[in-house]
C-alpha positions in Angstrom: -17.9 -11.2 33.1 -15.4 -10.0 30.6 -16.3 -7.3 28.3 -16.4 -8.2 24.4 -13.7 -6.2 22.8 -14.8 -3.3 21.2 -13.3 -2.4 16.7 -12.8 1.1 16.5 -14.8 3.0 14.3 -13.8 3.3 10.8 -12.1 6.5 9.9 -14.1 8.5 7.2 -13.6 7.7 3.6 -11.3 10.0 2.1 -10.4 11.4 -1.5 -8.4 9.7 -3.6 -7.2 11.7 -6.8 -6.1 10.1 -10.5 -4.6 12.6 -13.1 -6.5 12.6 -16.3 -4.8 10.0 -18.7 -3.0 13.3 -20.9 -1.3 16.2 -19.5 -1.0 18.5 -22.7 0.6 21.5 -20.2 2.3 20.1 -16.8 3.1 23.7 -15.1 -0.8 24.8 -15.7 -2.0 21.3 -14.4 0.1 21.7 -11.6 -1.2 25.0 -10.7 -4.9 23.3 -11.3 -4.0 20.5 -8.7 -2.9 23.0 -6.5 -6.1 25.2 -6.5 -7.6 21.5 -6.2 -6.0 20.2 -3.0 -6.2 23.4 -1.1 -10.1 23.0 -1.5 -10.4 20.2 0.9 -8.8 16.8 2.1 -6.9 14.3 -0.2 -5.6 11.6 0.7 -3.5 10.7 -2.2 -2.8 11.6 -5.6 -1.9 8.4 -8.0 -0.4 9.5 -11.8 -1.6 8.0 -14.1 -1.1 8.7 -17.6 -1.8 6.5 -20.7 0.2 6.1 -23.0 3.1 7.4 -22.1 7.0 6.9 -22.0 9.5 7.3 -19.1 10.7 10.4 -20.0 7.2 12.1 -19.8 5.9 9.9 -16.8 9.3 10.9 -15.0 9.0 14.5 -15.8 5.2 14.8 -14.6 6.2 13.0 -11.2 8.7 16.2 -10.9 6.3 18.4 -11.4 3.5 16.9 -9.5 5.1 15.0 -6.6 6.3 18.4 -5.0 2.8 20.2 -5.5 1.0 17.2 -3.9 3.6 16.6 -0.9 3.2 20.1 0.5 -0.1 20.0 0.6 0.3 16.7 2.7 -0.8 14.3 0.0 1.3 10.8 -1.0 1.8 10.3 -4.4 1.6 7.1 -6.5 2.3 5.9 -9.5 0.1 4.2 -12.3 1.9 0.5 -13.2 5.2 1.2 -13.0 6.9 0.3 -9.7 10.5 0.7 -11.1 9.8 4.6 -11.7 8.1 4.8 -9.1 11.5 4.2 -7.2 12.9 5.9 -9.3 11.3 8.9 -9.1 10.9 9.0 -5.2 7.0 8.0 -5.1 5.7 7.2 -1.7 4.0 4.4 -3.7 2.6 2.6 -6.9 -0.8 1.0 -8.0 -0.3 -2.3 -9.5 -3.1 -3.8 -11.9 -3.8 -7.8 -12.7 -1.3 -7.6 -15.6 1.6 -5.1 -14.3 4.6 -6.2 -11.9 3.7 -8.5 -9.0 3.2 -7.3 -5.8 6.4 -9.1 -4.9 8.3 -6.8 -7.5 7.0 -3.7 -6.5 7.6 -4.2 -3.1 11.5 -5.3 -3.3 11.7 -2.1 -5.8 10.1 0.3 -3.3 11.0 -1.1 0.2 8.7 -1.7 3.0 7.5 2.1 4.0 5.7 1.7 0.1 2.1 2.6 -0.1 1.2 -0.5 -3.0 -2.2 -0.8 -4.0 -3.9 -3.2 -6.0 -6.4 -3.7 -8.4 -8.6 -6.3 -7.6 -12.0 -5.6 -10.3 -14.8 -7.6 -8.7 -12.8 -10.5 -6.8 -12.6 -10.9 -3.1 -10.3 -13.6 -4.0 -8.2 -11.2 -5.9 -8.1 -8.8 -3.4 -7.3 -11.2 -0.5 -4.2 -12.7 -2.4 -3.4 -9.1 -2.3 -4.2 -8.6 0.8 -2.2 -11.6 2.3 1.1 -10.9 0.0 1.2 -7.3 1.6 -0.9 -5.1 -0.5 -1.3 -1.6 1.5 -4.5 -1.4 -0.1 -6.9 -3.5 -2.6 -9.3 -1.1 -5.1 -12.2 -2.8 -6.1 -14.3 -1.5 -9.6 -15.4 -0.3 -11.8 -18.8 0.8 -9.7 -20.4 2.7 -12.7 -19.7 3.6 -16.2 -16.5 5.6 -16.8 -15.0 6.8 -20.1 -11.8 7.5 -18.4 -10.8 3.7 -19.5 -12.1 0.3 -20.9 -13.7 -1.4 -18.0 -15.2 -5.1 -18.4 -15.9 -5.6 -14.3 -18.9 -4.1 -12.5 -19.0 -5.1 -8.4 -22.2 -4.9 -6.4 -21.0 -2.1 -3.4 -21.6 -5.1 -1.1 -18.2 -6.2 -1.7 -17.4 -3.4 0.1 -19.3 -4.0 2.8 -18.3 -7.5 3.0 -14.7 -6.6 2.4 -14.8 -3.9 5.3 -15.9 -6.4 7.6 -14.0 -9.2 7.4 -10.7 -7.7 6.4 -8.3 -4.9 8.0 -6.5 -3.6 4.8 -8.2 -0.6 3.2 -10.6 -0.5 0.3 -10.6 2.0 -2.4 -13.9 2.5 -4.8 -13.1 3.5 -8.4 -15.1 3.8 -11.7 -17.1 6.5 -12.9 -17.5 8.0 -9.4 -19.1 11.3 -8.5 -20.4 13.6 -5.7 -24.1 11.9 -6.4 -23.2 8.6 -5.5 -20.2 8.9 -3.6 -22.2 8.8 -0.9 -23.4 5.6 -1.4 -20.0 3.7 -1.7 -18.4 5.7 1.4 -21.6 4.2 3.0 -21.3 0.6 1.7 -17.6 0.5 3.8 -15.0 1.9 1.1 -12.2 3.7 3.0 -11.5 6.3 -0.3 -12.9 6.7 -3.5 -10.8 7.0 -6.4 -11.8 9.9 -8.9 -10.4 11.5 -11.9 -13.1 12.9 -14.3 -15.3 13.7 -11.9 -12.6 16.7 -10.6 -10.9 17.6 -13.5 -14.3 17.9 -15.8 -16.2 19.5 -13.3 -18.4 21.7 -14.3 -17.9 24.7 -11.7 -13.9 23.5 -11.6 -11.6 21.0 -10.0 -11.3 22.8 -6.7 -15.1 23.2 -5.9 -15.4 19.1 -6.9 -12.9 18.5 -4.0 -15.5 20.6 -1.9 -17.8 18.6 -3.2 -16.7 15.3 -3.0 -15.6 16.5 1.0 -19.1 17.6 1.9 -20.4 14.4 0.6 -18.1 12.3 2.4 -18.5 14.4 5.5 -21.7 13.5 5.4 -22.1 10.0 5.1 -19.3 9.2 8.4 
């Protein structure tokens, strides 16, 4: 009798770092982000700052690309696919209302890491999905003041996602060592976090530690 094939296991979710939506001092925050990344895995870092104009998104992907890549970590950009090509990214993160998925892709080639925002849609995410999307973020899972949110998804979707659909799914929205847990559990493959490190308490670097013990944890 033949054998039933076998999936893989899931790798372990994995970090996913957003700046903080204002850099007042780029060479401090970029000594910050290192003390942050040597602390414990990341898998990328996505700048994101709001508002801002070309001149100050290009200059903080000069200072922050190099710190990031050394430390093994890709490096997207928030919206903005043509900078991101630009600038050199290894990616962008497209929301509903920025580029299509089309767009960023002719911009940035097809080595691009493009993710997508997808809120609380499965459908949103699978057009994604199906028109190339590297990955599909779904969110936001709790309360954030790090922007306006009007969508709040069950983690089931991630569950559901994870097992009907290859491409990645990142977590986002007011996300924290208490319940990250909980959403590496459901089936996300990273969680997306940018308060949680850089307000911390005890300090960026021992949230990363933080955030990797908890997702250790719940493989």
């Amino acid at each position: 009798m033949a054998r039933e094939p076998v999936a893989p296991p899931r790798p372990p979710c994995r970090l996913y770092l957003i700046t903080p939506p204002e850099i007042a001092d780029l060479a401090a925050f970029a000594r910050t982000l290192d003390e942050a990344l040597a602390a414990g895995d990341v898998a990328a870092l996505q700048i994101r700052l709001k508002p801002a104009d070309d001149a100050v998104l290009l200059a903080a992907v000069e200072a922050l690309a190099p710190v990031a890549r050394a430390r093994g970590v890709a490096v997207l950009l928030n919206d903005r696919p043509d900078l991101a090509a630009r600038s050199g990214c290894d990616g962008v993160h497209i929301g509903q209302s920025d580029a299509s998925l089309a767009e960023a892709r002719r911009l940035l080639g097809p080595d691009a890491m493009i993710g997508v925002t997808s809120h609380d849609s499965r459908e949103l995410a699978m057009d994604a999905a199906e028109a190339g999307a590297d990955y599909v973020a779904f969110g936001a899972f709790f309360p954030t003041a790090t922007k306006q949110t009007a969508h709040r998804p069950d983690p089931e979707i991630l569950t559901i996602w994870q097992e009907t659909v290859e491409v990645p799914c990142v977590a986002i929205g007011g996300i924290t060592p208490e319940n990250a847990g909980d959403l590496a559990r459901a089936g996300a493959d990273f969680v997306a976090v940018s308060a949680a490190v850089w307000s911390h308490p005890e300090g960026p670097a021992a949230a990363v530690r933080a955030f990797n013990q908890v997702l250790a944890a719940s493989a």
